[in-house]
Structures are given as C-alpha cells and as structure tokens.
C-alpha positions as CSV (number, residue, x, y, z in Angstrom):
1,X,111.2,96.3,80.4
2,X,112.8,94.3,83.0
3,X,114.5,90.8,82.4
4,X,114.6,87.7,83.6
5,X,118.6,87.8,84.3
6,X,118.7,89.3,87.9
7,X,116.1,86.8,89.1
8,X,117.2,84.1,87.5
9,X,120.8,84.4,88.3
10,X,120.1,84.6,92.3
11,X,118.9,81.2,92.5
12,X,121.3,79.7,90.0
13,X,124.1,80.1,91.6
14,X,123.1,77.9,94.3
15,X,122.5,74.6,92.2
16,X,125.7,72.3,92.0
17,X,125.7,68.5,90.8
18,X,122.5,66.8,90.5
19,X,120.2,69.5,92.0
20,X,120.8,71.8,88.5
21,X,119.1,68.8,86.7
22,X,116.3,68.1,89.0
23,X,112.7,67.7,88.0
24,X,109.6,67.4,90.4
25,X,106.4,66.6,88.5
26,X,102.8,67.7,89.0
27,X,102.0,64.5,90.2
28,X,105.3,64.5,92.7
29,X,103.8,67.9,94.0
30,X,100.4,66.5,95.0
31,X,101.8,63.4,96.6
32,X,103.5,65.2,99.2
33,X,100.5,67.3,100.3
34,X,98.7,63.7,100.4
35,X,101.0,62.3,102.5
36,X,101.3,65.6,104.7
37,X,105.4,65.9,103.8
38,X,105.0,69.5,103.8
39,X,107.8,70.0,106.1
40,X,108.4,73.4,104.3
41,X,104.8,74.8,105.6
42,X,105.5,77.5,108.4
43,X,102.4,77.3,110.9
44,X,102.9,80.7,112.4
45,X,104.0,82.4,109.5
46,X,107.6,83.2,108.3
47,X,109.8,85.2,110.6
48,X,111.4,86.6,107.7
49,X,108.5,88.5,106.1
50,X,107.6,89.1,110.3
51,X,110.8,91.2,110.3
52,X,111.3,92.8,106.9
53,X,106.9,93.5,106.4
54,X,107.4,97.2,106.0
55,X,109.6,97.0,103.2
56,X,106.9,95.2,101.7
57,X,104.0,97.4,102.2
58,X,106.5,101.0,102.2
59,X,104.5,102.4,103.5
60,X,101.2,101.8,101.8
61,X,97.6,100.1,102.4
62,X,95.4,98.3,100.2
63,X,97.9,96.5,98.2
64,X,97.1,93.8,96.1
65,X,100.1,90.8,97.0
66,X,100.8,87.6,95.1
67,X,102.0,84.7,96.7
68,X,103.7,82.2,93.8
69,X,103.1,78.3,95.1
70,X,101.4,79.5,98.3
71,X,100.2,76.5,99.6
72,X,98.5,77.0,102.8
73,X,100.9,79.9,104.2
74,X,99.0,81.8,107.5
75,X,100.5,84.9,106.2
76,X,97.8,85.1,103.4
77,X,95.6,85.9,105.9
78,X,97.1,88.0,108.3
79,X,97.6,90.2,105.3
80,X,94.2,90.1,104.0
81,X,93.3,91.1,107.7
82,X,95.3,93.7,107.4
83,X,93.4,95.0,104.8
84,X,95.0,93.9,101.8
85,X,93.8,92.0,98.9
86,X,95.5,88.4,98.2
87,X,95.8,86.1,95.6
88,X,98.0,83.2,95.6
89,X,98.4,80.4,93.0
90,X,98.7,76.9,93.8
91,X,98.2,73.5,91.6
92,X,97.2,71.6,95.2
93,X,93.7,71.8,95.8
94,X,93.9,70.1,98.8
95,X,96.7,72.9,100.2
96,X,93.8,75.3,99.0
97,X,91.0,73.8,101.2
98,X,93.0,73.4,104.0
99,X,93.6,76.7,104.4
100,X,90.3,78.3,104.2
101,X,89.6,75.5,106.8
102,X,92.3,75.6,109.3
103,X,91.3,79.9,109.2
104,X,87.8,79.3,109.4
105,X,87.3,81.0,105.9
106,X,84.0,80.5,104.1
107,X,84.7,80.8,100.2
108,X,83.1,79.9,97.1
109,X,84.8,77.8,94.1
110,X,84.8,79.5,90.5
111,X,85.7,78.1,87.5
112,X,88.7,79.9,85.2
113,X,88.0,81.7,81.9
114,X,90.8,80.2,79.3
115,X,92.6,77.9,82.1
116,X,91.2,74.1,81.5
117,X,90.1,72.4,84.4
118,X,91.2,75.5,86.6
119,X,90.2,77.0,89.9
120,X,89.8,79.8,92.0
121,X,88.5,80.1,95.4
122,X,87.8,83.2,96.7
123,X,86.8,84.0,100.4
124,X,83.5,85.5,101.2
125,X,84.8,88.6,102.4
126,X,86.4,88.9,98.2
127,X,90.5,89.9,99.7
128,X,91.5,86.6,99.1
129,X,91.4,84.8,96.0
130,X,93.3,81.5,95.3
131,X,94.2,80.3,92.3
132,X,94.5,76.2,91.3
133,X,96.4,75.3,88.6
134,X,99.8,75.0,86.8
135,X,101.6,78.5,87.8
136,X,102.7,79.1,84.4
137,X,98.9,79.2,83.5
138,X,98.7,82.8,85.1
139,X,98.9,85.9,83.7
140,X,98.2,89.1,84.2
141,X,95.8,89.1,82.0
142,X,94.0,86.9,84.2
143,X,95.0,87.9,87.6
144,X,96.3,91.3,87.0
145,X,99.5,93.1,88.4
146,X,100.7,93.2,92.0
147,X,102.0,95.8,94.8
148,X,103.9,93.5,96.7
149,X,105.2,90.0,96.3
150,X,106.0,87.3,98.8
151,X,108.6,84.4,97.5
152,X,109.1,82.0,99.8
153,X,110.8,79.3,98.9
154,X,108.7,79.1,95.1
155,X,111.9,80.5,93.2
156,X,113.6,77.4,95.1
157,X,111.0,74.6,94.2
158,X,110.1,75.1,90.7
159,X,112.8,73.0,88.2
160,X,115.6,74.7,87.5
161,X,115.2,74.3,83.6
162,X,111.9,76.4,84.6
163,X,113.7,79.0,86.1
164,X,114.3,81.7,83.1
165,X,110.0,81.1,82.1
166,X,109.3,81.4,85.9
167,X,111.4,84.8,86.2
168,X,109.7,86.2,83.2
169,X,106.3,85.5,84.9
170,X,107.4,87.0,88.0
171,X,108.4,90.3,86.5
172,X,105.3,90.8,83.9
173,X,103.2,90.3,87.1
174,X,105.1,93.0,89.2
175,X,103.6,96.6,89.2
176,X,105.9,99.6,88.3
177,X,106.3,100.3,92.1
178,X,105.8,96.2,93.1
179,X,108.2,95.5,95.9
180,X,109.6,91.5,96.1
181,X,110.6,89.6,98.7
182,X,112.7,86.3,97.8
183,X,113.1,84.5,99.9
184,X,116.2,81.7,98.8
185,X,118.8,79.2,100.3
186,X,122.2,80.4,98.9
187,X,123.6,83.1,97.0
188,X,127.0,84.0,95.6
189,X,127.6,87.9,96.5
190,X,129.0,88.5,93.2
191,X,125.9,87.3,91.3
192,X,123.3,89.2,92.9
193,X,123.7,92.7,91.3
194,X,121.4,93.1,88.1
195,X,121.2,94.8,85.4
196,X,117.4,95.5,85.1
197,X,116.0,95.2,88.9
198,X,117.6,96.8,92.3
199,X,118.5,94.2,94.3
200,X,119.1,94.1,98.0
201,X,120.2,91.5,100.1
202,X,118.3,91.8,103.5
203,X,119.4,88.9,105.7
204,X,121.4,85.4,105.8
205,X,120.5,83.4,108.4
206,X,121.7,79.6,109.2
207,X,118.7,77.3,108.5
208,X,120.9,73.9,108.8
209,X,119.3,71.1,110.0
210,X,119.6,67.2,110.5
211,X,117.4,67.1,107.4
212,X,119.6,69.0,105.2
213,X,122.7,66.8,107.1
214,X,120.8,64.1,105.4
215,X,120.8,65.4,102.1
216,X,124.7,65.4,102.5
217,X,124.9,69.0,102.3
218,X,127.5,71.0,104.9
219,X,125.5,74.0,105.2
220,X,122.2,75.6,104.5
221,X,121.6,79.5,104.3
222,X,118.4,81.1,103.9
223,X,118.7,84.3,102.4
224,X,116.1,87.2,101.6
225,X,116.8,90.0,99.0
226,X,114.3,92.6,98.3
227,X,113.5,93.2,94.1
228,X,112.5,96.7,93.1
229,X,112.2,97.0,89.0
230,X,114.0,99.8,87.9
231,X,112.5,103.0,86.6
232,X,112.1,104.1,83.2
C-alpha cells in the first residue's frame, strides 16, 4: 500500500514562515468565486497538461480521470470529448454551473448517498460527473478509482495541516496503473524521491509575476512531476 510521504513531502518543502500555518475556510473558498478572484482559472486550459497529455493517457482510451478542486477547468471537457469519462470534485457550486454553461453542457443535479447536503452534476451525455462538496467527503467507495489524475494547483491550495489527510485521499483513489500529474510551485530536488510512488519531475518553468512580487516573494516556479504507485 502506498503512503502519504512522497506526496506530501513535494509540496512541503515549499512552505516557509507564515504560509506553513495558513488556513482558507470553506466560506473563504466561495467568496472568491463570488467575487470572480479566480485569477488561478486557466481559460484555454493548462499548457502544462497540453504538453505532457500522453504521459497521462500512455497510451490508453476510455480512462476514467479525477480532477481534485476542479473548479471550472476547460480541460474537463476536452477530455471528456476525447472520449474519456470525468469526474471532478468541487465545494463551489457556482464554479460547477458555470462550467456546464460557459461549454454549453446540459446536465442534471443528483443528490449524494451518505454525503449531507451533497451534489453531483452529471452531463447528459453521463462522461462527466461533478461532484459538490467538501473534498475529504469523497471516497472511493463513492466515486470509485481513477486512471489518470490531473493536480493542478489543488495539492497547493488545500491547508497545509490538511496535507498528510489529502495525500492519503489521493493515493486510495489512484488505480494500480493511475498515472498523476501534480502540478506545484516549488520543490527541493532532494525531497522529491519516495519511498512508496515513482516520482518524476517533468518540467520547471518561471511563473513569476507582479502578483507574486506583491506577495513579497523573489521567485515563483511551477513545477510538474508525474506519480506512478509502485508495484507489488
């Protein structure tokens, strides 16, 4: 069984100072999908997943891919077009509806078995099928396990006293033969060989902007590994 350590560790040793103790609440999330600060939302899709999409799929077609904090991200349904099957889990409704609008998706809205207050809205066509509520609410139990994973940027927004419960959702959601993408901002080279999962590191790439200049900060990397459980 895999552990939580090699996930875990990839993002941790980017958090310095006041970042390791942050905490974003629910309530925190839903303002800034409100009040459209969503400056993290990529309209025509990330360039990273663009580039690095066969390592994803290897190969393969029908794969079922889970997208953790998904928001509204186009790539959910250039994958479904592709003929893929999607689910993505999300505690913004509002982020949910406006996706199936902005693509012109009919869906309907289904209540969840053993999740209070808990949604899913699944597109007419049945490939996609989005979840609304807290992310440590899922399970495979509930939402089964997955071919492919696309993490972009959710490792990176959930509170770092989350991390450890988040990585041990990740993995009991991953298929024996489940590639990850992760995409992250920083990594320390000497921290990102596990014990448990083969981990690569794709590509580094120089995201810095006068928003992070803002924050104080000197630089800004985003950086993409690719997580392959071991065998056995």
């Amino acid at each position: 069984m895999a552990s939580s350590t090699d996930l875990s560790r990839i993002k941790e040793s980017s958090d310095t100072g006041k970042q390791q103790n942050r905490v974003v609440t629910e309530e925190e999330w839903l303002q800034k999908w409100e009040e459209n600060n969503i400056g993290f939302h990529k309209e025509q899709g990330h360039p990273l997943l663009k580039k690095h999409l066969d390592l994803l799929l290897n190969g393969r077609s029908g794969l079922r891919i889970f997208f953790p904090l998904c928001g509204k991200a186009v790539e959910m349904k250039w994958l479904a077009d592709m003929g893929h099957s999607v689910t993505g889990v999300e505690f913004s409704k509002q982020a949910l509806k406006e996706f199936f609008t902005e693509q012109n998706l009919s869906y309907s809205e289904e209540s969840i078995p053993g999740i209070s207050n808990g949604k899913v809205f699944k597109s007419t066509s049945g490939n996609i099928s989005l979840y609304c509520c807290s992310i440590y609410d899922l399970s495979s139990k509930i939402a089964g396990k997955f071919d492919g994973i696309w993490d972009r940027g959710s490792l990176v927004a959930i509170n770092p006293c989350d991390r450890e419960r988040y990585a041990n959702l990740m993995l009991s959601l991953m298929d024996k033969n489940c590639s990850y993408l992760l995409a992250t901002v920083s990594y320390d080279p000497n921290k990102h060989k596990g014990k448990f999962c083969e981990i690569k590191c794709l590509q580094k790439q120089d995201v810095f902007s006068e928003r992070q200049k803002e924050w104080g900060l000197d630089y800004f990397l985003e950086v993409l590994y690719l997580l392959k459980i071991f065998p056995g």
